[in-house]
C-alpha positions in Angstrom: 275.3 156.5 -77.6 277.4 159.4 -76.3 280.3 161.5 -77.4 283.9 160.6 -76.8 287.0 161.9 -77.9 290.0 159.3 -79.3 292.8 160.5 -80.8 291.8 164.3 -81.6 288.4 163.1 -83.3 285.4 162.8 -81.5 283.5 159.6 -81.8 279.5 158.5 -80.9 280.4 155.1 -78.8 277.9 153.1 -77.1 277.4 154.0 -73.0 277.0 150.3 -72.0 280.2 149.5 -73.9 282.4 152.4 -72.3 281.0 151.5 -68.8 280.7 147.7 -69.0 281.8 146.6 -72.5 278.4 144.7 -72.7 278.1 146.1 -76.3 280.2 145.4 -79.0 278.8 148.0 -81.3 281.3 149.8 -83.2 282.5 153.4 -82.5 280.8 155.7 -85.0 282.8 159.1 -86.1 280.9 161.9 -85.3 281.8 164.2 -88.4 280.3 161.1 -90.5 277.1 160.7 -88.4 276.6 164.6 -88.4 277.2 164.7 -92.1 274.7 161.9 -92.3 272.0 163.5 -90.5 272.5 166.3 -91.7 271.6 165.7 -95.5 268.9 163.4 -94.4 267.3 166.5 -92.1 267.8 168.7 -95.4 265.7 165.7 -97.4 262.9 165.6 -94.4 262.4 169.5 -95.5 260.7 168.6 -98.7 258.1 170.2 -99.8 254.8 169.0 -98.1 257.2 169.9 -94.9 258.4 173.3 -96.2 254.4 173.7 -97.4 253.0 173.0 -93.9 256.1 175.0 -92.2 255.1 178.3 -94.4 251.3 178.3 -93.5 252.1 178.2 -90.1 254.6 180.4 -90.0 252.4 183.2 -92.2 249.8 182.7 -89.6 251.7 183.0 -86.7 253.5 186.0 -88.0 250.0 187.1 -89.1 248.3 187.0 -86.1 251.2 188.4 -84.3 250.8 191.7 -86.4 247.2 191.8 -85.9 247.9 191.4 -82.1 249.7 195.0 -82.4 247.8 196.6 -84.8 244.7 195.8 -82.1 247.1 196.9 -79.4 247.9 200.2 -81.7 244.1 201.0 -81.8 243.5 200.1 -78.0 246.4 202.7 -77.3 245.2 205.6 -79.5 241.8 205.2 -78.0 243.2 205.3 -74.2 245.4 208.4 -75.6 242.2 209.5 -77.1 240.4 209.3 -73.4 243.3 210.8 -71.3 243.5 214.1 -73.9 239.6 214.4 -73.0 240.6 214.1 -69.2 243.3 216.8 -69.6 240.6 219.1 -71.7 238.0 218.2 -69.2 240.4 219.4 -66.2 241.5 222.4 -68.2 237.5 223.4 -68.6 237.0 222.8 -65.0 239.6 224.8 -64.1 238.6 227.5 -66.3 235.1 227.5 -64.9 236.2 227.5 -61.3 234.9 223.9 -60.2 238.2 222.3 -59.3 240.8 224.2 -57.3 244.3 224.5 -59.1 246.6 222.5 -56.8 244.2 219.3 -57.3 244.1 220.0 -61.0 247.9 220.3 -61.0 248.1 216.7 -59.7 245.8 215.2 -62.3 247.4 216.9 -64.5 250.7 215.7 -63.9 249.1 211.8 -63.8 247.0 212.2 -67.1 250.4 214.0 -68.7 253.0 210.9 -67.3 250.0 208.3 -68.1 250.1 210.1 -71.7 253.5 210.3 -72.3 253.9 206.2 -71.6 251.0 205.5 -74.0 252.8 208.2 -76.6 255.8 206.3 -76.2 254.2 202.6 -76.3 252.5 204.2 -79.4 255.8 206.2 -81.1 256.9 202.5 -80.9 254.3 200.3 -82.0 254.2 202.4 -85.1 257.9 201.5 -86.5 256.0 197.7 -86.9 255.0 197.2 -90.2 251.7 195.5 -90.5 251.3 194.3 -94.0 250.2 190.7 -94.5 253.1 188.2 -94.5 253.9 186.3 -97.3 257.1 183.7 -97.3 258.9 182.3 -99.9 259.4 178.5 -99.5 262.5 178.9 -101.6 264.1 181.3 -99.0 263.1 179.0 -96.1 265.2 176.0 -97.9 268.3 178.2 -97.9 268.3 179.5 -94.6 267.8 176.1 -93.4 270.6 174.8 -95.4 272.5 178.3 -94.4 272.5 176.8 -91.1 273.0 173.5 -91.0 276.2 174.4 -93.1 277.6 177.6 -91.6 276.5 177.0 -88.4 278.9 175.9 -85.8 278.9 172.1 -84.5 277.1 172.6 -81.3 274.4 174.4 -82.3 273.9 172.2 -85.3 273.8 169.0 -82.7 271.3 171.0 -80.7 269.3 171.3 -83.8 269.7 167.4 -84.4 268.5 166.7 -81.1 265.4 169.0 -81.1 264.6 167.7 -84.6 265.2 163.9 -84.4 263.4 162.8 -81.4 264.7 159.0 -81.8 268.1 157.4 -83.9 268.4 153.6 -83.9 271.5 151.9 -85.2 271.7 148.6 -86.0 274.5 147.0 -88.1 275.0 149.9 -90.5 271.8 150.7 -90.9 269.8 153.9 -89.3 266.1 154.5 -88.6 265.2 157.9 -87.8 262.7 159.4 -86.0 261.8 163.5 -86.4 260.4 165.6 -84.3 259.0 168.1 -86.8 256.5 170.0 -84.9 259.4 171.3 -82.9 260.0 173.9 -86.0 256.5 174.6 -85.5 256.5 175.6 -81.6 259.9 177.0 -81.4 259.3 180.0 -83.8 
């Protein structure tokens, strides 16, 4: 089926009946299939979904904090190592084994190179890392925050990426989700 507009309201009619009129399925309103799916997606989140959605969520978030505070460490230690350059060149200069204008230039790398890992660092360190924990209670609502407040489109897009088959057949729907798109899309 695709979309068609008739008389200010838009409608789900069947292609082969708007190219050929092979079909004598009946037009369908969209604002009553949308409502439809809708509060059957909202009953596919129960809670064996909304379980299995919060474990993987957790770890995903999880492992995506561990991933920077491991980044974190591997930054101080390269901060560590260019500060033992720059005392190293400073020592070397003192004891008159490197000529100034050639420890000017390292100098001037080690201090950029340091100032980009400080930087990296400075920001890295505004992330929280404390374990994630989330409320299956608080997933429910902002999936139903959306699918009501959301505009129509974007809903739809949802719908598609969620249902990955619809049949119709003389009043009567089968669907078919797709739920491990909630799981891949973060």
């Amino acid at each position: 089926m695709t979309t068609m507009r008739g008389k200010g309201i838009f409608y789900y009619a069947c292609y082969n009946r708007l190219n050929n009129k092979s079909c004598n399925q009946e037009n369908l309103r969209a604002d009553k299939v949308d409502e439809f799916l809708l509060n059957e997606i909202k009953k596919a989140f129960n809670e064996n979904v909304l379980n299995d959605l919060k474990e993987k969520l957790e770890k995903e978030l999880n492992q995506h904090l561990k991933q920077i505070e491991e980044e974190r460490k591997a930054l101080q230690q390269a901060l560590n190592k260019i500060n033992r350059k720059i005392d190293n060149i400073v020592d070397a200069i003192a004891e008159g084994i490197i000529d100034k204008e050639t420890a000017k230039l390292k100098m001037q790398t080690l201090k950029e190179e340091k100032r980009e890992l400080e930087d990296r660092l400075h920001t890295l360190k505004h992330i929280k890392t404390v374990k994630v924990q989330i409320d299956i209670e608080e997933i429910r609502q902002a999936i139903e925050y959306f699918l009501s407040k959301s505009e129509t489109k974007r809903v739809r897009n949802l719908l598609k990426q969620l249902i990955s088959k619809i049949t119709y057949d003389e009043k009567v729907f089968e669907i078919e989700y797709n739920l491990s798109v909630a799981f891949h899309k973060n």
